[in-house]
C-alpha positions in Angstrom: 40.2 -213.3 240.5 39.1 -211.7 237.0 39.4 -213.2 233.5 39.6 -210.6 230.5 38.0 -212.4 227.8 38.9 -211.1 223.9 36.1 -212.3 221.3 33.9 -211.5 218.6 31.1 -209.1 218.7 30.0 -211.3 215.9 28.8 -214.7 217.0 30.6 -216.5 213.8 29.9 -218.9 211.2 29.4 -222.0 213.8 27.3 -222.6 217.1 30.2 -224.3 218.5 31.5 -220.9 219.3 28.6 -218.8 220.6 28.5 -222.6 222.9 32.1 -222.3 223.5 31.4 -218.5 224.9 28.4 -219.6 226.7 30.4 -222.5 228.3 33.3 -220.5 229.4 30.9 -217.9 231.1 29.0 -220.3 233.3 32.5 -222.1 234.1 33.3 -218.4 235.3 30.7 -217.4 237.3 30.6 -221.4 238.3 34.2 -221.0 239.9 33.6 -217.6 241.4 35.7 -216.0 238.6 34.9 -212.2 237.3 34.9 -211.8 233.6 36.3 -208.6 232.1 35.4 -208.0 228.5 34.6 -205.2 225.9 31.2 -204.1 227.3 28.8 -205.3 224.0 25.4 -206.9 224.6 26.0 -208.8 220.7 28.0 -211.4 219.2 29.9 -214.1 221.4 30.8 -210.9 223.9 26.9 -210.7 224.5 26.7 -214.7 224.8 29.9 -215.4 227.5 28.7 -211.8 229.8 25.1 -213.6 229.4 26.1 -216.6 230.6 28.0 -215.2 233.5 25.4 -212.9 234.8 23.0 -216.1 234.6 25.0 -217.6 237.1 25.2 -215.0 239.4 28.9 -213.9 238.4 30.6 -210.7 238.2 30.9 -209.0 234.4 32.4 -205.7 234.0 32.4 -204.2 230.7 34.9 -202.0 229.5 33.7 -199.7 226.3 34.7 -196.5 224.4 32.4 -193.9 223.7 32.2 -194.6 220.0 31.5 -197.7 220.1 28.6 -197.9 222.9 25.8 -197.2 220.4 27.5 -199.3 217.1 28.6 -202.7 219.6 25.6 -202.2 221.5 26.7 -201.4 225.0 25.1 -204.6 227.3 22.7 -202.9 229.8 22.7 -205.8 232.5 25.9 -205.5 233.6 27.4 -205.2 237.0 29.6 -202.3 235.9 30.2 -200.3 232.6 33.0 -198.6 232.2 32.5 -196.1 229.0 36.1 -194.4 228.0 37.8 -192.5 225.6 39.5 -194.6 223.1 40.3 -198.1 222.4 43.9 -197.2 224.0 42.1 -196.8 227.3 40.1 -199.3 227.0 42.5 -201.7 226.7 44.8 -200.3 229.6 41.5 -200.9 232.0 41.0 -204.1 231.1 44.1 -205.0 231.7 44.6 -203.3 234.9 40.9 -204.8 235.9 42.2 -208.3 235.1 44.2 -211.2 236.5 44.7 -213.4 233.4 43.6 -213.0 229.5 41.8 -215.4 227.5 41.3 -215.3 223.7 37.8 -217.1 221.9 36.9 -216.7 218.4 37.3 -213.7 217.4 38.2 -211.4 214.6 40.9 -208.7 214.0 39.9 -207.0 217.4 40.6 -209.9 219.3 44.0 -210.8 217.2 44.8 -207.2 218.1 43.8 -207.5 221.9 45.6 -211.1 222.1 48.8 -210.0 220.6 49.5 -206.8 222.8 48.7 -208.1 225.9 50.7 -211.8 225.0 53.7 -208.8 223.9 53.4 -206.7 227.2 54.3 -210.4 229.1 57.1 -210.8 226.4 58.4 -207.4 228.0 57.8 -207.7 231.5 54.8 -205.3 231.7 53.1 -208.1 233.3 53.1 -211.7 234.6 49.2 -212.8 234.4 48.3 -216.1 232.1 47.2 -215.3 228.4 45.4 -217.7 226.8 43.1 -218.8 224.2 40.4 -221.1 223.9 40.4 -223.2 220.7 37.2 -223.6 219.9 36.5 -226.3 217.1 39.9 -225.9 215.6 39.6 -222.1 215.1 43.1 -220.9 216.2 44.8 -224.4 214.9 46.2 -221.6 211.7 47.6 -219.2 213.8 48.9 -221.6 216.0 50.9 -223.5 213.2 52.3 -220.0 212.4 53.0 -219.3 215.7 55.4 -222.5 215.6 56.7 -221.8 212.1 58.1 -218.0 213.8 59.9 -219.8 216.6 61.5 -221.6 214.1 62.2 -218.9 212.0 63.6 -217.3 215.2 61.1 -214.9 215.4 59.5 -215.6 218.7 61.9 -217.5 221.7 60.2 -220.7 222.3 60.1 -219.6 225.8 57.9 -216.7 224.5 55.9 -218.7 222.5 55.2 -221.6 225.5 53.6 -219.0 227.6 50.7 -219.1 225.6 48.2 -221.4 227.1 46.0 -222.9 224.4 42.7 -226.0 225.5 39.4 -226.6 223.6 38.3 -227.2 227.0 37.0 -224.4 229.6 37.4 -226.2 232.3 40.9 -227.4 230.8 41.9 -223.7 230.1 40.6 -222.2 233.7 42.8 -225.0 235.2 45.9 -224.4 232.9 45.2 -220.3 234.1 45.2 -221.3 237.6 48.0 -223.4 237.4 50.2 -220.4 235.3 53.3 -220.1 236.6 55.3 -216.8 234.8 59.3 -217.6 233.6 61.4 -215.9 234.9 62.1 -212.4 233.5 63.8 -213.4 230.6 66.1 -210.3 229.6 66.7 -209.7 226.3 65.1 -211.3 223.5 67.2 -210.2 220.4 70.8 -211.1 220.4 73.3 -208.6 220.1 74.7 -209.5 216.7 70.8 -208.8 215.5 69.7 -206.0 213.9 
């Protein structure tokens, strides 16, 4: 099994989150799980592919071109993958990777999150997306997350198949425990428009 992780290529304001990344890494490697991931050697992507490869586990890095010198492709890795665009990148990663897992993170990782969390909404894909909520961080988006199911924005079928712990070991166990609904048809009634 391999885990796409989505997170900052900055390490953030707080240590709980480069610890956070650090912890989730070792639990990785720890459970014999590959970590997929963006490829940079900085931020709290350099800190969760450190931990893993400190622990003997796999870490494949997925990067484009144009961003190997400014994200500061990581070096140590078992394999990186340097592609085209962000579009490809994204498609590999997924493709490379049984379940998605959101840390802290910035508008990259919102970006990442929400596409692949979409392409489940849609069927593309039945693996686990989740996030880790380290220290409260995602506790905003969360709430708004809520407030568009009631607004009738987002099914709460939709919205229950994100998996969200402050935990590692919590989250890895709510992954491995995923089971996808069942395709859900449409998500718009027809009277919508």
């Amino acid at each position: 099994m391999r885990i796409c992780v989505f997170c900052g290529s900055s390490a953030g304001a707080r240590p709980a989150y480069r610890e956070a990344a650090v912890a989730f890494g070792e639990a990785l490697a720890g459970a014999g799980i590959g970590l997929v991931y963006g490829g940079a050697s900085v931020g709290l992507m350099g800190a969760v592919a450190d931990a893993a490869l400190a622990r003997g586990g796999e870490v494949i890095g997925v990067m484009p071109r144009a961003l190997a010198d400014r994200e500061l492709a990581h070096r140590g890795l078992t394999q990186l993958h340097v592609v085209g665009s962000m579009h490809e990148r994204k498609a590999l990663m997924a493709e490379l990777a049984d379940a998605f897992v959101a840390l802290p993170g910035g508008l990259g990782t919102f970006e990442e999150l929400f596409e692949i969390w979409t392409w489940a909404q849609l069927g593309e894909h039945r693996k686990a997306c989740a996030m880790l909520n380290t220290d409260g961080y995602y506790d905003g988006l969360l709430a708004f997350l809520d407030h568009a199911v009631g607004e009738a924005f987002i099914k709460p079928l939709h919205r229950g198949t994100l998996r969200v712990e402050r935990d590692p070991a919590l989250l890895l166990d709510a992954i491995r425990a995923y089971v996808p609904p069942p395709a859900a048809g449409k998500w718009i009634g027809r009277d919508e428009t």
